[in-house]
C-alpha positions in Angstrom: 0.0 0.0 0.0 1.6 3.5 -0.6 -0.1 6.8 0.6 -1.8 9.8 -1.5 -2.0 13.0 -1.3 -5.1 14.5 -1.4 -7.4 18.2 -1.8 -6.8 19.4 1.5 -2.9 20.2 0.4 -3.9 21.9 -2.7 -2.7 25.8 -2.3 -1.1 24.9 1.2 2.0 22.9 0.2 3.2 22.8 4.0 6.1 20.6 3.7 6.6 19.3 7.1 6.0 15.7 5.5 8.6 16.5 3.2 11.0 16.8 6.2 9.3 13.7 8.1 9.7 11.4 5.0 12.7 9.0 6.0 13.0 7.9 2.0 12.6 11.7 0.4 9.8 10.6 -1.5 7.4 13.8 -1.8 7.4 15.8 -4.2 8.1 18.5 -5.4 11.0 20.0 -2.8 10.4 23.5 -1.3 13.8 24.3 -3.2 12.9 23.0 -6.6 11.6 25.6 -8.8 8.3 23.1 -9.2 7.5 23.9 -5.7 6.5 27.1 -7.0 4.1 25.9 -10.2 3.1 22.9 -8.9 -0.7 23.3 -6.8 -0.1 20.9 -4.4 2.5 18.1 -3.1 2.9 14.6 -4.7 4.1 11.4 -3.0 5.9 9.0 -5.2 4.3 5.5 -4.9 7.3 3.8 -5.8 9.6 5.5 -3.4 7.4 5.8 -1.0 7.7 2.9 1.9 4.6 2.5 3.4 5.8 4.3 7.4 3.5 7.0 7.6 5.4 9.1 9.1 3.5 12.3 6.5 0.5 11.4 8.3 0.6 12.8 11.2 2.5 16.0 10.0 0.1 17.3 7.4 -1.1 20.2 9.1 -4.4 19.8 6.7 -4.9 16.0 7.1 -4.4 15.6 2.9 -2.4 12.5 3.6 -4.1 9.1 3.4 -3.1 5.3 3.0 -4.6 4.4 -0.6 -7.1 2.0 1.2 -8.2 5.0 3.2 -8.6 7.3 0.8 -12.4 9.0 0.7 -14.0 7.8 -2.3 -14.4 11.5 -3.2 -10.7 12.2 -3.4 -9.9 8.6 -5.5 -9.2 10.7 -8.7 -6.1 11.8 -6.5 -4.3 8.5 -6.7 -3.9 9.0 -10.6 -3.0 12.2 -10.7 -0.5 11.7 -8.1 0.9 8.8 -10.5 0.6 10.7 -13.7 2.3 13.4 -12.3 5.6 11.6 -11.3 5.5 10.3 -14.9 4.0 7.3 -14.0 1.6 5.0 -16.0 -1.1 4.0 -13.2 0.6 3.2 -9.9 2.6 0.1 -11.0 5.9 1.4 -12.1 8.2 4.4 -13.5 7.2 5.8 -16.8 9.4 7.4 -19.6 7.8 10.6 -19.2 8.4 11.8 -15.8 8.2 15.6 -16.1 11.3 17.5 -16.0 10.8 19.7 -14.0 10.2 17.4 -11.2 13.7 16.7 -10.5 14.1 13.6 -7.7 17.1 13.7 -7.0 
């Protein structure tokens, strides 16, 4: 299971999960220049290890297990993925955008 980020983070971008994540796997970084275009934060399912340590951090409770997700926030799983350049959840696509530098 891997964790989404939902609505609740959209124009807030607090990134105290970014600093809890032991694995760096939210995205984009407060220094990346995509901090600034993107609308919200992004957690990268394949990097991501399942701790949960975002959870409790998200000052606006946008962080949920995928099996916890509310049904009306699903559509967030996707765009999360499609984001990161992946093609559904499974594995790394060829077209992660560029300006969403991981490393």
């Amino acid at each position: 299971m891997t964790y989404v980020i939902a609505e609740p983070c959209i124009g807030t971008k607090d990134t105290a999960c970014v600093d809890a994540c032991p694995v760096d796997c939210i995205h984009p970084k407060k220094d990346s220049p995509a901090h600034a275009e993107e609308e919200m934060l992004y957690i990268d399912p394949v990097e991501c290890i399942d701790c949960g340590a975002c959870v409790p951090v998200c000052p606006v409770s946008a962080i949920f297990a995928l099996d916890d997700l509310p049904e009306k926030w699903a559509s967030f799983t996707e765009r999360n993925a499609k984001l990161l350049g992946f093609h559904g959840t499974e594995g790394v696509g060829s077209d992660r955008p560029a300006h969403l530098s991981l490393a």
